[in-house]
C-alpha positions in Angstrom: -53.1 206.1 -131.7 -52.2 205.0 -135.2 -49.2 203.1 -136.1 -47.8 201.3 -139.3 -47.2 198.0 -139.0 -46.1 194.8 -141.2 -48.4 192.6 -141.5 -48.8 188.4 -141.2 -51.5 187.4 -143.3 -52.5 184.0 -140.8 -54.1 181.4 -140.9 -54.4 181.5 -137.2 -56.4 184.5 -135.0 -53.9 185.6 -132.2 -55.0 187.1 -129.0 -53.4 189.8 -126.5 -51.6 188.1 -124.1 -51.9 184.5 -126.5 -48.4 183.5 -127.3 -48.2 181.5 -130.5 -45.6 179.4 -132.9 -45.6 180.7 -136.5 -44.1 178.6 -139.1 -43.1 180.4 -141.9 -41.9 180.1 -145.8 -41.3 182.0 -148.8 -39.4 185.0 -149.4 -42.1 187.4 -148.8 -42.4 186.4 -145.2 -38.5 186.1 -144.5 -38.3 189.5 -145.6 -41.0 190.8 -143.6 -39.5 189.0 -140.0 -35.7 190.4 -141.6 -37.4 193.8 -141.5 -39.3 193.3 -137.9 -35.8 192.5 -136.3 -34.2 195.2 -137.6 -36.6 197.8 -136.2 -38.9 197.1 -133.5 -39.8 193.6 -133.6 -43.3 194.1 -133.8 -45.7 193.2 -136.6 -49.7 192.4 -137.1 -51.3 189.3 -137.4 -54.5 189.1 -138.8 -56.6 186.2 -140.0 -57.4 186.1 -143.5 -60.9 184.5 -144.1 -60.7 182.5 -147.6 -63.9 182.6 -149.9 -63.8 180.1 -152.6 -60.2 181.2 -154.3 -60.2 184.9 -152.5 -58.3 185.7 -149.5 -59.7 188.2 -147.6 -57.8 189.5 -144.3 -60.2 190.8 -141.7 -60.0 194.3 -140.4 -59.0 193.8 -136.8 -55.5 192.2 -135.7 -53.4 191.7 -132.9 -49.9 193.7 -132.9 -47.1 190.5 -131.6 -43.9 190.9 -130.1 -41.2 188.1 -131.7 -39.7 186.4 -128.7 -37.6 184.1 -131.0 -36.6 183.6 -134.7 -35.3 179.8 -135.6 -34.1 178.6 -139.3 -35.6 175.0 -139.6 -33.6 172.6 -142.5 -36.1 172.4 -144.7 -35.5 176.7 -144.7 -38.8 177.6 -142.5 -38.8 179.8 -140.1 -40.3 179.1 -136.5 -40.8 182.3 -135.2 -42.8 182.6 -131.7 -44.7 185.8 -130.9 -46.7 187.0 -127.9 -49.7 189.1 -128.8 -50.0 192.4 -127.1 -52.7 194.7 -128.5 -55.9 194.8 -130.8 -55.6 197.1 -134.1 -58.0 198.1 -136.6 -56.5 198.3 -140.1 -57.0 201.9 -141.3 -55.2 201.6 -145.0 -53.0 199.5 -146.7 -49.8 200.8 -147.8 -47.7 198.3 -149.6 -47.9 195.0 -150.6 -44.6 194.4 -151.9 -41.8 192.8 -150.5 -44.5 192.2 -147.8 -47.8 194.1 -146.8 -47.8 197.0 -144.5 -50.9 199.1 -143.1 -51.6 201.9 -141.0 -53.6 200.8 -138.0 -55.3 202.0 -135.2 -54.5 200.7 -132.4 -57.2 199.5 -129.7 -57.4 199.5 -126.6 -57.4 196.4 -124.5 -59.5 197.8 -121.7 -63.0 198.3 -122.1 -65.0 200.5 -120.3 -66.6 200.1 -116.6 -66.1 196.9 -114.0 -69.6 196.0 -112.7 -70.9 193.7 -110.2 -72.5 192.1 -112.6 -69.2 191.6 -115.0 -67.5 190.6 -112.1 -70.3 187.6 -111.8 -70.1 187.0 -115.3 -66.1 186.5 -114.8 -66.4 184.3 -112.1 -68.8 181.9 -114.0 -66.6 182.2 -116.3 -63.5 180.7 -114.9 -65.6 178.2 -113.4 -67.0 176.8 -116.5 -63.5 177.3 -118.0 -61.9 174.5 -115.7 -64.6 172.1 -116.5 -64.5 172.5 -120.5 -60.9 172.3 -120.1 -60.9 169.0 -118.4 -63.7 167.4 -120.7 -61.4 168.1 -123.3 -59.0 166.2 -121.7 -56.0 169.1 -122.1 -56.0 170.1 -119.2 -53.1 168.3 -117.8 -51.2 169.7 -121.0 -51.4 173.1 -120.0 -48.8 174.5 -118.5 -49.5 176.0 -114.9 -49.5 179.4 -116.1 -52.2 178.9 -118.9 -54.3 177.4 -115.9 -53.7 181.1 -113.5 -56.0 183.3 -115.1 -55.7 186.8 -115.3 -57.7 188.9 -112.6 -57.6 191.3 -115.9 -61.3 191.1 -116.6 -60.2 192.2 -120.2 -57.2 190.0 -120.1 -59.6 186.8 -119.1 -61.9 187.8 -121.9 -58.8 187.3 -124.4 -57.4 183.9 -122.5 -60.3 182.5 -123.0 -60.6 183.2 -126.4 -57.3 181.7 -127.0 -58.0 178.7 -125.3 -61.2 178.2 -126.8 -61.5 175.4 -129.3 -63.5 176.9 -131.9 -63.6 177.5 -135.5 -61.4 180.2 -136.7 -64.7 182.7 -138.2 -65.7 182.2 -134.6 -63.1 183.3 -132.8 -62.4 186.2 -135.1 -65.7 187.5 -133.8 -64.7 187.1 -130.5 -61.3 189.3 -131.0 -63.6 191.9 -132.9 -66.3 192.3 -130.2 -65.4 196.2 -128.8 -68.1 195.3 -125.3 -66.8 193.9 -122.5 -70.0 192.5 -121.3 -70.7 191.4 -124.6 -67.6 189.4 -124.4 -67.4 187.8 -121.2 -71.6 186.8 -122.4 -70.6 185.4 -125.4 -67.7 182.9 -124.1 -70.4 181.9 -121.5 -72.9 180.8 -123.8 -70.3 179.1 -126.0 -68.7 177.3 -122.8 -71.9 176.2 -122.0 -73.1 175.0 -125.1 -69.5 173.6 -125.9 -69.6 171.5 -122.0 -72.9 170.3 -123.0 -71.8 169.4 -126.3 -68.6 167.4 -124.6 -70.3 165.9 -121.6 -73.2 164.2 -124.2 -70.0 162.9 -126.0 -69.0 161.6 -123.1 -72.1 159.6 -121.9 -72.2 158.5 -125.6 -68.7 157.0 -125.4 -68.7 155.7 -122.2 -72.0 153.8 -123.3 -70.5 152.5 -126.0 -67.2 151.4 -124.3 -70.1 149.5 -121.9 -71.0 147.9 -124.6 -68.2 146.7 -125.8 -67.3 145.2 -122.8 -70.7 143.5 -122.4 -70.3 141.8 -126.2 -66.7 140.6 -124.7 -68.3 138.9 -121.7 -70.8 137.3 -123.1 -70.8 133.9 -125.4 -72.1 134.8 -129.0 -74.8 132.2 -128.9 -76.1 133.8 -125.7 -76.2 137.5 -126.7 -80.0 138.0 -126.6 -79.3 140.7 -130.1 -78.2 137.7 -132.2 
């Protein structure tokens, strides 16, 4: 199915189901949000990848719902979306007062549940709750980011989202049309990202030891001077 759409160039990547706080300025963007409320309330968002001085928007989105719309004093606009569905960007259309394309929209089911996707998805969540508390965020969540969908597709996306990655990275991860695929790729990155945390961890820890060991002991007796 093909829609048009105005779009956000971000700095951000938005997943289905992610919801997000968009500050905005500049007449371009006031315009477009002006334009959203009057119809539908729905626009794109699409990271654009910078190169040197170009700006590049990628081809695959996420169309957003805005929930709320709120004029700051120094004349920003916070405007919260929820992300809904995936879109491919078929053409552009304008780019002035504020770019518009015709997209395809994608679907945010893929294919067959297996037994072995269902495995995958446990693992998964597992892993999930453990990088979550080595990051230490955990207990900044709020209890409904911590209830994960049963969604298999819907997991895939909240765990991009809560994934904290760089942006290229997770622009791969919106793009990827496999299921399998993934669900496999956030479980190598959670487990090379745990790793990662829990030799931080051990590293910090050791030298926190340390510290405590310099405070205890007399200079003159400290067997390194």
């Amino acid at each position: 199915m093909r829609r048009d759409l105005p779009l956000l160039l971000s700095p951000t990547v938005l997943f289905p189901g992610d919801k997000s706080l968009l500050s905005l300025q500049g007449n371009r963007e006031r315009a477009m949000v002006e334009g959203c409320l009057r119809g539908d309330g729905y626009l794109g968002v699409v990271f654009v990848r910078q190169w040197k001085e170009v700006m590049e928007p990628c081809e695959v989105g996420t169309v957003a719902r805005i929930l709320h719309v709120e004029a700051s004093a120094d004349e920003r606009l916070n405007v919260v979306v929820r992300g809904e569905q995936r879109f491919r960007i078929v053409e552009m259309l304008q780019y002035e007062p504020y770019p518009m394309a015709r997209v395809e929209l994608l679907p945010n089911r893929f294919g067959t549940i297996s037994t072995e996707l269902t495995r995958i998805a446990n693992r998964l969540a597992a892993l999930l709750y453990r990088y979550l508390e080595l990051k230490a965020i955990a207990d900044r969540l709020a209890l409904a980011d911590l209830m994960l969908p049963t969604d298999l597709a819907a997991l895939g996306f909240r765990i991009g989202a809560l994934l904290d990655l760089p942006l290229r990275e997770k622009q791969r991860l919106l793009e990827t049309e496999d299921l399998t695929e993934l669900l496999q790729c956030e479980l190598d990155i959670l487990s090379r990202e745990i790793r990662r945390l829990q030799r931080a961890t051990v590293w910090r820890e050791l030298l926190q030891t340390d510290a405590a060991r310099r405070r205890r002991i007399p200079p003159d007796l400290a067997v390194w001077n």
